[in-house]
C-alpha positions as CSV (number, residue, x, y, z in Angstrom):
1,X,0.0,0.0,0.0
2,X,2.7,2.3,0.6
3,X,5.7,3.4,-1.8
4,X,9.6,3.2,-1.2
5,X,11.0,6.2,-0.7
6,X,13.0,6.4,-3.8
7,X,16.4,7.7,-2.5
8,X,16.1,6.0,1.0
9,X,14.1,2.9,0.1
10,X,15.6,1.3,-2.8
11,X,19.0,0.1,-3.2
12,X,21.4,1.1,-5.8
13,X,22.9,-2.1,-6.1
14,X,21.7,-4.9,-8.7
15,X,22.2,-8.5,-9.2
16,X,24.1,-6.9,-12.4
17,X,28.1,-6.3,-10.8
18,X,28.5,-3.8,-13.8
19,X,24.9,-1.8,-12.7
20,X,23.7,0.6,-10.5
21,X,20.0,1.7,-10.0
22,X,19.1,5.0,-10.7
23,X,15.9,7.4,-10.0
24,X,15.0,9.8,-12.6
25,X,13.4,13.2,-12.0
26,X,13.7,14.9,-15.5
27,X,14.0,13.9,-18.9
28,X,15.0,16.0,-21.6
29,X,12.2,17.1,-22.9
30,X,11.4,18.6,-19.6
31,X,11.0,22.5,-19.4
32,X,10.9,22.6,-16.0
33,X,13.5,20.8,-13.6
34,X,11.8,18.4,-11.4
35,X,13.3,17.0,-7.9
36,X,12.7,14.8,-5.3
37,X,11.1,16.4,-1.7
38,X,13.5,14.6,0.5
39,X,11.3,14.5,3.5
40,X,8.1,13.3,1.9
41,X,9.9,11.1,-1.4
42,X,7.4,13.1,-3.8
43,X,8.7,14.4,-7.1
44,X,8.0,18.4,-6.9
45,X,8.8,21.3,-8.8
46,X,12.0,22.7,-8.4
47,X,11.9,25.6,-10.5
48,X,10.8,26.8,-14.3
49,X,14.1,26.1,-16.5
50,X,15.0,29.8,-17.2
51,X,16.6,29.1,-20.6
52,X,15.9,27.4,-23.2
53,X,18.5,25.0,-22.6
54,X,17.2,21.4,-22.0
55,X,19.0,18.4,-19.6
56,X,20.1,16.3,-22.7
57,X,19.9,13.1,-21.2
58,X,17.9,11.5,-17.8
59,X,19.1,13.3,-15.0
60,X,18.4,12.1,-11.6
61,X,19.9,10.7,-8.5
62,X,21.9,7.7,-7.3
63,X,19.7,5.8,-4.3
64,X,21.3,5.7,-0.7
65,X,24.0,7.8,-1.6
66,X,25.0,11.4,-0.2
67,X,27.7,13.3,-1.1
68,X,29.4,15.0,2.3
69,X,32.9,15.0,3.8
70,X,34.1,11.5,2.7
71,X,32.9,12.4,-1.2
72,X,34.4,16.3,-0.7
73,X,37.7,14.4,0.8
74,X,38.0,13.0,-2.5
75,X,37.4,15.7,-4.5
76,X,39.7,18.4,-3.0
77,X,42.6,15.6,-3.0
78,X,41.4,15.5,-6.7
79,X,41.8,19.4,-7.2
80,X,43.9,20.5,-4.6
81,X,42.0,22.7,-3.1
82,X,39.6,22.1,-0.3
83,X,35.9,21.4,-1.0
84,X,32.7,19.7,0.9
85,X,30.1,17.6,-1.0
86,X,27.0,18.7,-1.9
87,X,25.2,17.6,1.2
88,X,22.4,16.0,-1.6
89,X,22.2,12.3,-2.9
90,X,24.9,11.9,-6.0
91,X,23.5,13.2,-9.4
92,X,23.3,10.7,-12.2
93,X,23.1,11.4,-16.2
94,X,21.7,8.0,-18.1
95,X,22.3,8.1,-22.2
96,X,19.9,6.4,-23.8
97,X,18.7,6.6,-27.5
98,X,15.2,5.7,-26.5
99,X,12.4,8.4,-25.8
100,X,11.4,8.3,-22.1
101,X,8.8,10.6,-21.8
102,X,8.4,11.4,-17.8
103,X,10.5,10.9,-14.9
104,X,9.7,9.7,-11.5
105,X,11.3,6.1,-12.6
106,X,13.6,3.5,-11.3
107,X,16.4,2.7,-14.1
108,X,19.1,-0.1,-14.7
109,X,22.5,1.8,-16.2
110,X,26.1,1.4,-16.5
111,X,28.8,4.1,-14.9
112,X,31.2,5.3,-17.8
113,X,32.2,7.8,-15.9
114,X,31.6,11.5,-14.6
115,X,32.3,15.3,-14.6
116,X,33.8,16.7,-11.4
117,X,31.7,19.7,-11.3
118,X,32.6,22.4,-8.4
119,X,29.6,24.4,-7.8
120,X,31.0,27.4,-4.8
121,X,33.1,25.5,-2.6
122,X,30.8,22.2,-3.5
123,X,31.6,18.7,-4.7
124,X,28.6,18.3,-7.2
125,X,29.8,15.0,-9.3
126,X,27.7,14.3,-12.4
127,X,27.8,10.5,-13.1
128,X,27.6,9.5,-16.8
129,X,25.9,6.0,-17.5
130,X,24.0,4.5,-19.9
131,X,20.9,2.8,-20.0
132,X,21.4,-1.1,-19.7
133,X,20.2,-2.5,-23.3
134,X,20.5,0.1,-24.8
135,X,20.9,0.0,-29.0
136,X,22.8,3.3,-29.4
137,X,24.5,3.6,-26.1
138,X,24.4,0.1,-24.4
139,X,27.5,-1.1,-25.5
140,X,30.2,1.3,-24.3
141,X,32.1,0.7,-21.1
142,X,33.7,3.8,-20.3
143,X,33.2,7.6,-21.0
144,X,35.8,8.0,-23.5
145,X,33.6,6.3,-25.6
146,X,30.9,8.6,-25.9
147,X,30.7,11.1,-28.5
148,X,32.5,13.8,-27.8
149,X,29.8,16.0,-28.9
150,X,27.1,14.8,-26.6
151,X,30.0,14.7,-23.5
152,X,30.0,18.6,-24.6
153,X,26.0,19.1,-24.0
154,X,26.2,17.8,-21.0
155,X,29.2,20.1,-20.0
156,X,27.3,22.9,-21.4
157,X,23.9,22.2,-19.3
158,X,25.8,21.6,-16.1
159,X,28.0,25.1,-16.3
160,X,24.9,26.9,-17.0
161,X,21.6,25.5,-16.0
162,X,21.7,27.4,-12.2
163,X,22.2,30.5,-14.0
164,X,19.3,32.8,-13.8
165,X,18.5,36.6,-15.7
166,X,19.3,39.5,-13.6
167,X,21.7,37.1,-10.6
168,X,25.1,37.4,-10.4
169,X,26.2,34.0,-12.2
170,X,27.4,31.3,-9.6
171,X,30.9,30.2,-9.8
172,X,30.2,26.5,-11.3
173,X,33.5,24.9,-13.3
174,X,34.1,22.1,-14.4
175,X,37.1,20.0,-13.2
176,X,38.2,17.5,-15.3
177,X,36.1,14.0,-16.5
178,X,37.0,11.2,-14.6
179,X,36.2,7.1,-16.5
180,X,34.1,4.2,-15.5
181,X,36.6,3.2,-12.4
182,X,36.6,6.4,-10.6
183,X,33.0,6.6,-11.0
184,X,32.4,3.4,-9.3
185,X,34.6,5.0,-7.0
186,X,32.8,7.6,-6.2
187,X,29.5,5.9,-5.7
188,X,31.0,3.5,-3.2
189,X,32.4,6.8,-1.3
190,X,28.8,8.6,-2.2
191,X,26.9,5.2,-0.6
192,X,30.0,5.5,3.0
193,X,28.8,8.6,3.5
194,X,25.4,8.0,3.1
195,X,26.0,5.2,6.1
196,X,27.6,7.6,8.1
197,X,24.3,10.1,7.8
């Protein structure tokens, strides 16, 4: 009768070694961004997408994860300057050549990889993955496989999407994109401090 919540009540993990389970809360057709309430576990509004740039791939969050000191200990070794995470569950990007036409879903993918995204003084990784089965994507193992033109939207969306008309723009830069083993990497660190919270 009742519904997992979907970053506290499902696991990431999947009888698939090479898989993850993902929740999605926006696809790309999406003109306004969509994320999960945290207390309640209900997709809501988030805000009206100020510009007409669009999330070009499923963009949602990795279950039982939570970026905080163990994921910004990482990160500022990584850069070499200190950071914190994000203090939110660990953002997930899944490719997939197939039109999926709402969010609010449970997916099977593969980590390629991931762009280290500094947002302030913020670890806020982006993982890359692709769909499992899927005909255009399904096949690669690792992010220097992808296109380097669709690697490039999603640079583009992630550098500019918090920007809004009239607001100082926030300081978000992208540091470096890391393959399919520090990925993994950084979801096992993503799901430590998750335990710790």
């Amino acid at each position: 009768m009742h519904r997992a919540h979907p970053w506290h009540g499902v696991s990431w993990r999947t009888d698939d070694d090479n898989a993850v389970l993902a929740y999605v809360e926006i696809v790309p057709t999406d003109s306004v961004k969509y994320e999960l309430d945290k207390a309640s576990g209900i997709l809501r509004v988030d805000r009206p997408q100020k510009y007409s740039s669009l999330c070009p791939a499923l963009y949602g969050l990795v279950p039982q994860t939570y970026c905080g000191s163990i994921v910004g200990e990482h990160t500022s070794r990584r850069i070499g300057r200190a950071v914190e995470g994000d203090k939110d569950p660990l953002d997930i990007c899944i490719l997939t050549e197939r039109a999926i036409s709402h969010g609010d879903i449970l997916v099977s993918c593969v980590p390629l990889g991931g762009l280290r995204i500094i947002d302030g003084d913020h670890a806020d990784d982006k993982i890359v993955a692709v769909l499992v089965g899927d005909a255009a994507y399904g096949g690669y193992t690792d992010i220097a496989e992808v296109p380097t033109a669709v690697i490039g939207r999603l640079e583009h969306y992630f550098l500019t999407y918090k920007e809004f008309p009239a607001h100082s723009p926030r300081e978000v830069k992208l540091h470096g994109i890391y393959g399919a083993g520090e990925a993994r990497q950084i979801i096992d660190l993503a799901a430590q401090d998750y335990a710790n919270l």
